[in-house]
KOLDRENDO-844222 format. One record per atom (N, C-alpha, C, O, CB): residue in one letter; z, y negated, x negated. Coordinates in steps of 0.1 Angstrom, whole numbers, plus 5000, padded with zeros to 4 digits. Glycine has a CB too. Example, Ala and Ser with C-alpha at 12.3 -4.5 7.8 and 13.67 -1.06 7.14 Angstrom:
2
A507850574868A507850454877A507850334868A508550334858A509050454887S507150224872S507150114863S507950004871S508049894866S505750064859
This chain:
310
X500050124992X500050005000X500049874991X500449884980X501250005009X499449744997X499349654984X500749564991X501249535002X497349554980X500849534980X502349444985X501949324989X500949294984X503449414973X502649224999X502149085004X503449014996X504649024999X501849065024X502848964988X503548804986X504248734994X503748655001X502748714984X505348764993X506248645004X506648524997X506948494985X507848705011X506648475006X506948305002X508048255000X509048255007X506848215011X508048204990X509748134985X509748104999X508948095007X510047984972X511648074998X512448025008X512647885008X513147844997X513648095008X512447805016X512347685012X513747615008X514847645010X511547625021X513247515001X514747454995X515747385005X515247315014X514447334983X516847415004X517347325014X517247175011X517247135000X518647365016X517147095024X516646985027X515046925020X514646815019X517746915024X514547025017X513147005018X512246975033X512347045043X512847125012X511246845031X511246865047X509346945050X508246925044X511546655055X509446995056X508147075059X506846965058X506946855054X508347125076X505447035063X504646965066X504646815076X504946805088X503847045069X504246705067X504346595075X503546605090X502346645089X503846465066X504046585102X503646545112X503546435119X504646375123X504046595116X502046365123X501446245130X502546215140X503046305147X499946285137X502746115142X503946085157X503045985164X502145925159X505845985153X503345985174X502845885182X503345745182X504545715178X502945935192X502345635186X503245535183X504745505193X504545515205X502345415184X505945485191X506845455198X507045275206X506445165206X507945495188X508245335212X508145225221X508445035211X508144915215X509645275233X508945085197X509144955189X507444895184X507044785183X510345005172X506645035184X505444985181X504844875189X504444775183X504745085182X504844895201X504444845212X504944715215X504344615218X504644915222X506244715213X506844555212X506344505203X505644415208X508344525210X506144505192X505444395180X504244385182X503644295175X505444425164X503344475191X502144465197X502044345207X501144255204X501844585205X502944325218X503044225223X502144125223X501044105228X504044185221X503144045211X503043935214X501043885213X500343815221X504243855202X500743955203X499243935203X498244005214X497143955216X498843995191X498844145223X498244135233X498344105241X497444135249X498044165234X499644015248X499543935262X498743795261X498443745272X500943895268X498543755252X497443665251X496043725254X495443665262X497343615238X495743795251X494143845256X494143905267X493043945271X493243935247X495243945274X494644025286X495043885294X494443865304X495544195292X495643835291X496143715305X495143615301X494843555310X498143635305X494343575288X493343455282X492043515289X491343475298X493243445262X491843645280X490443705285X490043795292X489143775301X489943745278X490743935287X490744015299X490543995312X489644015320X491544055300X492043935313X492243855334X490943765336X489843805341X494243695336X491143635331X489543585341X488343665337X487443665345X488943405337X488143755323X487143815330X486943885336X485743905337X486743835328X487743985345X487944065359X487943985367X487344025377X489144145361X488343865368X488043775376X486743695384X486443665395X488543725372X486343685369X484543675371X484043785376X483643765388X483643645357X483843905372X483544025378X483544005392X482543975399X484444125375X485144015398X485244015414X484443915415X483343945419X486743995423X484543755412X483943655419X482143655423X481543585431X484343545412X481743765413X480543715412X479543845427X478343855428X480043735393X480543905434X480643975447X480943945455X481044015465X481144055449X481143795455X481543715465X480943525470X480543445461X482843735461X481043515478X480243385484X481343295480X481443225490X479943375502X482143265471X482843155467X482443075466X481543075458X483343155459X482642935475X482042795471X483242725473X484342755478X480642725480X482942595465X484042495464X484042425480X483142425488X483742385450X485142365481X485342295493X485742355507X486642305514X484242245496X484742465510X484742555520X485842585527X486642655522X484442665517X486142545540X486742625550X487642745551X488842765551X485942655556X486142825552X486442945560X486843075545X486443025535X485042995572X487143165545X487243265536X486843285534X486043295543X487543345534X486343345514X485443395509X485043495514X485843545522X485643415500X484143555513X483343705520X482943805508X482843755497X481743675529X482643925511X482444025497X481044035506X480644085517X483744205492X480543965494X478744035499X477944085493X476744065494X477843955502X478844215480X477944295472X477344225465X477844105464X477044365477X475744275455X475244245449X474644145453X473744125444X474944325444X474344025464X473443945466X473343835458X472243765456X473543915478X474943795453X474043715445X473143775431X472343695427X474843595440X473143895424X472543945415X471143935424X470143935418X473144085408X471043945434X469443985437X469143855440X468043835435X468944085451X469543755444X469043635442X468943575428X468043495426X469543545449X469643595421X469343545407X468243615402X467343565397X470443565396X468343745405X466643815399X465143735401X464143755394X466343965409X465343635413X464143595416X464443415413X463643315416X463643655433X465343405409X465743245404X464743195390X465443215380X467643245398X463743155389X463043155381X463643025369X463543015357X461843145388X464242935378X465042835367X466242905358X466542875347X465642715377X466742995366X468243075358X467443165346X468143175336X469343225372X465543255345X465543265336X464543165328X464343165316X465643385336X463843075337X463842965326X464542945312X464142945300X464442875332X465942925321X467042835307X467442965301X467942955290X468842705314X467443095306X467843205298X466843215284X467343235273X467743335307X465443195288X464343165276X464743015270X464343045259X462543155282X464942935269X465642855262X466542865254X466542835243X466042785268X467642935263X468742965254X468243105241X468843125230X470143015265X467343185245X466943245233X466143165222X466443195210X466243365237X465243085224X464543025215X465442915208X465142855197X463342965221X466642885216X467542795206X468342885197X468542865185X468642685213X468943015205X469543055195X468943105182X469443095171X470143135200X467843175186X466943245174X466643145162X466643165150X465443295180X466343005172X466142845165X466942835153X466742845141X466542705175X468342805161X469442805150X469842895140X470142855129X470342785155X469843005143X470243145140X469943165125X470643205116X469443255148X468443125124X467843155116X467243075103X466743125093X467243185123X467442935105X467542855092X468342855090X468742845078X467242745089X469442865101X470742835094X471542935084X472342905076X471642805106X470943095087X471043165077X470543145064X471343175055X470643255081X469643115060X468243065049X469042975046X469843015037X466543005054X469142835051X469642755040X471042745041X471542645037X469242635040X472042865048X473442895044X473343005030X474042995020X474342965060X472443095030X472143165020X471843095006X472343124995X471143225025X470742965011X470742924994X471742814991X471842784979X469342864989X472542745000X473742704994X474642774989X475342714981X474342645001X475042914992X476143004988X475543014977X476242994967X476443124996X473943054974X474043084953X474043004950X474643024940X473143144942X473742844950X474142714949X476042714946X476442714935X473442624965X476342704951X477742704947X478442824942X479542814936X478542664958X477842934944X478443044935X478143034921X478643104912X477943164939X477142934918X477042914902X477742834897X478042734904X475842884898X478242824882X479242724874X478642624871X477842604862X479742754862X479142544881X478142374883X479642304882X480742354886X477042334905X479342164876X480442074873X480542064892X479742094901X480041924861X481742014890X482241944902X482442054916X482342024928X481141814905X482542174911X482042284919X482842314931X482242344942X482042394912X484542314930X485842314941X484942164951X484442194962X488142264931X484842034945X484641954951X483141984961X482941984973X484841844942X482442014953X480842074965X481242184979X480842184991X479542224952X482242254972X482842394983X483142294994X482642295005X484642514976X483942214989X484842104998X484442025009X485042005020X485342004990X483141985005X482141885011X482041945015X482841955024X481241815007X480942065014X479842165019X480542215036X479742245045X479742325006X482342225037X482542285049X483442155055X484742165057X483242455048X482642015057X483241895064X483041965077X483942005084X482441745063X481541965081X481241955093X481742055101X482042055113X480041935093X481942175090X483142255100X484342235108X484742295118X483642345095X485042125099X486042065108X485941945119X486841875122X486842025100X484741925123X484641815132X484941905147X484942035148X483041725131X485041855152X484841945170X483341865175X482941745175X486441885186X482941995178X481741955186X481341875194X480141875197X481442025190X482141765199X482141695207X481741575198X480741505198X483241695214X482941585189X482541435176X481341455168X480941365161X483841415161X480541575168X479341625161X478141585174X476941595171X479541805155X478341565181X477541525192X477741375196X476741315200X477941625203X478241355196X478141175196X478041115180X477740995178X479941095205X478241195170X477741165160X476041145160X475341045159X478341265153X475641305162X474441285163X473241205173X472041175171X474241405163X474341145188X473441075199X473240975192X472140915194X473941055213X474240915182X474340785170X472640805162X471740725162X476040825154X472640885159X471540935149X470340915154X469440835151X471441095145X470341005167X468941005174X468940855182X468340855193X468641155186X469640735179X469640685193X467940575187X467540525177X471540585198X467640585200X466040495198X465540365186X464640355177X465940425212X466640285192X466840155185X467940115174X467840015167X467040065195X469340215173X469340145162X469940275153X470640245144X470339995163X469640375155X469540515151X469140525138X467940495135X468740585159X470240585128X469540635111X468540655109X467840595099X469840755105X467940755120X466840855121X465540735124X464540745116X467040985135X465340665131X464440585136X464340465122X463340455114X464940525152X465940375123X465640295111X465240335095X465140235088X466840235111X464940455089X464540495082X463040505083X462240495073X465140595081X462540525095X460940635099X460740485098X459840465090X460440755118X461240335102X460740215101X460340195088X459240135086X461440125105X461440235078X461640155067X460040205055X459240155047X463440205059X460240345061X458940415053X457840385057X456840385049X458740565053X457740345067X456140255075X455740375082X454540385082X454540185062X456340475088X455840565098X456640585111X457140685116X455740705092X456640415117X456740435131X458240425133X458940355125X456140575137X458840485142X460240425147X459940415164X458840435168X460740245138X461040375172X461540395186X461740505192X462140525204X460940325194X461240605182X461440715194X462640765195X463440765186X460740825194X462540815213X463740875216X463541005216X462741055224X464340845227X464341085205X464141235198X465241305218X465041405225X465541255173X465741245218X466541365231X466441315240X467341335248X468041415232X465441225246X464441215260X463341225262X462941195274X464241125264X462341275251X460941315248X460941485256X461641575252X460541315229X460241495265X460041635262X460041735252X460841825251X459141655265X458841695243X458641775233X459141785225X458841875218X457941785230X460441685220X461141675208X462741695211X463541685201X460941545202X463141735226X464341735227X465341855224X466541855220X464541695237X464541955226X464642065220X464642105208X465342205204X464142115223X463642045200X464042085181X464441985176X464241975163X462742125170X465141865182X465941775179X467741855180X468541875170X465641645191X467941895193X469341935194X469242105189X470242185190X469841905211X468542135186X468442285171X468542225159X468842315151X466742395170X468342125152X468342055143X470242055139X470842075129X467541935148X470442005154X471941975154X473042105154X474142125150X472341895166X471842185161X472742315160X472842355144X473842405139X471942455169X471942325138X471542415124X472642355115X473442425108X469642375117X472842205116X474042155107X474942155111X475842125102X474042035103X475442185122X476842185131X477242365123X478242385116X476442175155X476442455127X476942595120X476842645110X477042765108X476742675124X476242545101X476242585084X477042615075X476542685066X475942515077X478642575074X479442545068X479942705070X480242775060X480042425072X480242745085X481042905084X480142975077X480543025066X481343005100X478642995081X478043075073X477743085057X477443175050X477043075078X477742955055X477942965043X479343005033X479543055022X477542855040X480242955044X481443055035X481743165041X482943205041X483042975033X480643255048X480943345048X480243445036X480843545031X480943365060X478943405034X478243435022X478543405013X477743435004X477243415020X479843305009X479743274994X481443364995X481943354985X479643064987X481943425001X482943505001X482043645000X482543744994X483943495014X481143655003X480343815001X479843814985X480043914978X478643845012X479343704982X478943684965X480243724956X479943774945X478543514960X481043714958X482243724949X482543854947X483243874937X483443654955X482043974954X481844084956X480944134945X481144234939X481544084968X480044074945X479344104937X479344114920X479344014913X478544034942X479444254913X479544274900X478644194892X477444184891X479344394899X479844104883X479043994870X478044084864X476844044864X480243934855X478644274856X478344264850X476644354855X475744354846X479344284842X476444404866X475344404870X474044284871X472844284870X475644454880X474544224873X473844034868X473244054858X471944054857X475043894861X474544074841X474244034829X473344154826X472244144821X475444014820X473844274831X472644394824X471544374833X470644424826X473144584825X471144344840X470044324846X469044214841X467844204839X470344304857X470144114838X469044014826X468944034814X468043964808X469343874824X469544114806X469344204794X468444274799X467444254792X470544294789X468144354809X466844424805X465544334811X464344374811X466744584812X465944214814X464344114817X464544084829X464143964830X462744194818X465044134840X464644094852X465143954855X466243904852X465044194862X464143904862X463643804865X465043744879X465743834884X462043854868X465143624883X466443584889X465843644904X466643724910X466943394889X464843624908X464643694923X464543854921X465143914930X462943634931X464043924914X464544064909X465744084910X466144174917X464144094896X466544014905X468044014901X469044024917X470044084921X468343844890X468243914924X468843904935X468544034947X469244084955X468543774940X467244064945X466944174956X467244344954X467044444961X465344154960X467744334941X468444484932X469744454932X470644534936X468144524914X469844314928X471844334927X472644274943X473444314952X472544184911X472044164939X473244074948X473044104968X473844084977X472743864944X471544144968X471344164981X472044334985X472944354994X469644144983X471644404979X472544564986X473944484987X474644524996X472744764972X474344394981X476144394981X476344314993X477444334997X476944314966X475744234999X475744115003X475044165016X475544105026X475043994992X474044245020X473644275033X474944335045X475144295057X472644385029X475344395041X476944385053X477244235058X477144185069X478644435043X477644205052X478244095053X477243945062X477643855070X478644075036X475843965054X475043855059X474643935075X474743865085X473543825046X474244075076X474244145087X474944075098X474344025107X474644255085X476844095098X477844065106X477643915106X477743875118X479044125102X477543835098X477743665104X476343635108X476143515108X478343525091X474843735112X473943695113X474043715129X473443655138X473043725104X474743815131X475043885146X475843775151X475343705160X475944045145X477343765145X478043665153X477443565157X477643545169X479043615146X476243465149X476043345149X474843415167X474543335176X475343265130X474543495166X473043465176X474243475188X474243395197X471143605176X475443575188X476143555200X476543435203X476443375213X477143635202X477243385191X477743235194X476843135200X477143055208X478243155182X475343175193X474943005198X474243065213X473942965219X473342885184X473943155220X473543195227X474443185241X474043205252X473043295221X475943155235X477043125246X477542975242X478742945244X478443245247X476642875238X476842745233X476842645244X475742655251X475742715222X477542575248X477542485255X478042315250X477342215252X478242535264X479042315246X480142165243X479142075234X479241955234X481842205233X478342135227X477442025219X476041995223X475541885220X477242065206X475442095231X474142085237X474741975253X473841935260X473442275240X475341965255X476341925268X476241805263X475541715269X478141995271X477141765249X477141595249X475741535245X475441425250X478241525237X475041585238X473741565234X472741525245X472441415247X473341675227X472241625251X471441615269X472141615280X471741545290X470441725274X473041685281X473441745295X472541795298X472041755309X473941665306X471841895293X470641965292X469141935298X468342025300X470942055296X469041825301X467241765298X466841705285X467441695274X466841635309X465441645289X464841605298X463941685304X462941735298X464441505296X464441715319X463841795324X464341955330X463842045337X462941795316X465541945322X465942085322X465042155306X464742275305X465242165339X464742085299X464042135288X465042215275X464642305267X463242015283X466542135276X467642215270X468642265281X469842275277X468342125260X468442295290X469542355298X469642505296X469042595302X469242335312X470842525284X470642675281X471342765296X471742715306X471642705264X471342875292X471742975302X473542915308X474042925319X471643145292X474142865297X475942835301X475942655308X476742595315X477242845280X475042635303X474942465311X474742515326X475542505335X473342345306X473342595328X473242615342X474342655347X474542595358X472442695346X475142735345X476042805352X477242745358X477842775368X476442875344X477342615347X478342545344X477842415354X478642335359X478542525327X476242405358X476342325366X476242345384X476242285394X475542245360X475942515379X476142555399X477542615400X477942685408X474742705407X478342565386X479942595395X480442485398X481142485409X481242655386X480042365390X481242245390X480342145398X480742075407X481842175373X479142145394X478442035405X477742055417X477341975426X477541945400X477542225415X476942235431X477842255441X477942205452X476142355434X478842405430X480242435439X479942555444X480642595454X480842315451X478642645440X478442775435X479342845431X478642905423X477742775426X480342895430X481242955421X480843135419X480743185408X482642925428X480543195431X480243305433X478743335429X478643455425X480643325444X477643255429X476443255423X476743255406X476243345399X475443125428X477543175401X477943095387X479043205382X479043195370X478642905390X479743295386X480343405379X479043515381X479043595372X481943465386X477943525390X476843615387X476043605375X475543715370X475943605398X475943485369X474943415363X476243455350X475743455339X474343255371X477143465351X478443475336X478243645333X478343695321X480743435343X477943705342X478343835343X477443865335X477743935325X478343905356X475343825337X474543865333X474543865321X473843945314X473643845336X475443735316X475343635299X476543815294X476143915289X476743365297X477443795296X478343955292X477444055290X477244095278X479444025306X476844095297X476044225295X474944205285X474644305278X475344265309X474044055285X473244085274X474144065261X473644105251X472043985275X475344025261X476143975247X476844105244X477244145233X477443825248X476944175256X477544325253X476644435247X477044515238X478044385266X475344415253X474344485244X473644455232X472944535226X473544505250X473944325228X473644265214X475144305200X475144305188X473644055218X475944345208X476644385201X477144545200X478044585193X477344305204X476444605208X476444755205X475244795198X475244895190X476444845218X473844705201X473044745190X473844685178X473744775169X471444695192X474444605173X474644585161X476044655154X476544665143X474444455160X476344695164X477944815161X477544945158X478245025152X479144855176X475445015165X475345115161X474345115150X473745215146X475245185171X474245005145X473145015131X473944985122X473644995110X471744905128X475444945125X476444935112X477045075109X477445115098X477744815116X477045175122X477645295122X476745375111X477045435101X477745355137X475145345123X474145425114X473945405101X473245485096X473145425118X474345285092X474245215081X475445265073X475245285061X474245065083X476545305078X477745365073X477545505071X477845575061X478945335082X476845555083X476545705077X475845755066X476045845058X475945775086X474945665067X473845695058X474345665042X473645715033X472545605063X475545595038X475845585029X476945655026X477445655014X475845485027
């Protein structure tokens, strides 16, 4: 017979295999404090919007709200102005989205390099992040204003013209206030890329220019694999953000002329508070959720699929 090995006896007060616990009830208290803010901030009105947007809520009214199913979703389906400004609001966001990446990108290697005065450039570079959008918007109505406007008194000074009104023109009111978007959100993105550079190995730099390569070689072998995560996630954030933008496009037009900047959150914002829509205007919130919900699962599953693959 073959003999079986028995197992030492374990030592006294030795303690066995560690076992997973669940979280306890102390867990949950230091949980708190951070999540009764979001279920009572966000959560709650947005279940709220939900119910409302199933219902004939108008301001002023009488008689009791009524649950009338999906009707307002089927009248918004055929609202051609609701997706009007929905195509608006994609061509601004994409508008902004997208230089503002490009030239947040080449300010970050701009200041990631050893340039005199360099803390002080960082410094400058993220003013306009601290303004509120409101003061960045009467800033800029200053800029664009017809007659005595930066923008105009310059176009005079060079001998090409002057008076125009950049956000009462049709055709210019729109890549006037993307303009504003583009400098209003430069500053996060760029410190969010110049926090991804720092990531990036010196000494892959130096051996890379020891063997020749060239600074755009250098960047699309070294600095870009390191730096794509990162430019990925603040390129995502930025299209949700500007795509639920209101407070600066608001002081700028109040979204004309024409309805020509009335993004998707202006409309909403103006068949709650000035028509008194409420129940059309949580329908019209609901649809903005779902496309911002699906902009963010495609980009949760190319980060998954991007994680697997590595």
């Amino acid at each position: 017979m073959t003999a079986v090995a028995e197992a030492p006896p374990a030592r006294p007060g030795a303690r066995g295999p560690a076992r997973r616990q669940g979280a306890g009830p102390g867990a949950w208290f230091l949980v708190l404090p951070a999540l009764v803010p979001v279920l009572v901030l966000s959560v709650g009105p947005l279940l709220y919007g939900i119910l409302l947007a199933f219902t004939d809520a108008q301001s002023g009214r009488t008689t009791a709200t009524r649950w009338i199913g999906a009707l307002n979703f089927r009248d918004l389906l055929h609202d051609t102005l609701f997706w009007e400004s929905f195509r608006i609001g994609l061509v601004w966001a994409a508008g902004v989205t997208v230089p503002q990446f490009l030239l947040a990108l080449g300010l970050a290697l701009l200041l990631d390099q050893d340039l005199r005065l360099r803390g002080f450039a960082r410094a400058l570079a993220i003013v306009p992040w601290a303004m509120p959008e409101v003061v960045v918007g009467i800033m800029w109505r200053l800029v664009y204003h017809p007659d005595v406007g930066v923008l105009n008194e310059t176009l005079r000074d060079l001998g090409l013209g002057g008076g125009r009104d950049w956000l009462s023109g049709l055709a210019t009111a729109l890549p006037a206030v993307i303009v504003v978007g583009v400098w209003a959100g430069l500053p996060q993105t760029t410190v969010a890329l110049l926090a991804g550079l720092q990531n990036v190995p010196r000494e892959l730099h130096e051996a890379a220019a020891v063997d020749g390569a060239g600074a755009w070689r250098r960047f699309r072998a070294v600095t870009w694999p390191t730096l794509r995560p990162v430019a990925l996630a603040i390129t995502a954030l930025n299209l949700i953000w500007n795509l639920n933008s209101f407070a600066l496009v608001y002081v700028l037009t109040s979204g004309g002329p024409g309805g020509r900047t009335r993004l998707p959150m202006l409309f909403a914002y103006e068949e709650a508070f000035r028509y008194g829509q409420f129940g059309y205007a949580a329908a019209m919130g609901c649809v903005l959720v779902a496309v911002v919900a699906v902009l963010l699962a495609v980009f949760l599953a190319g980060r998954l699929r991007g994680g697997a693959e590595t």
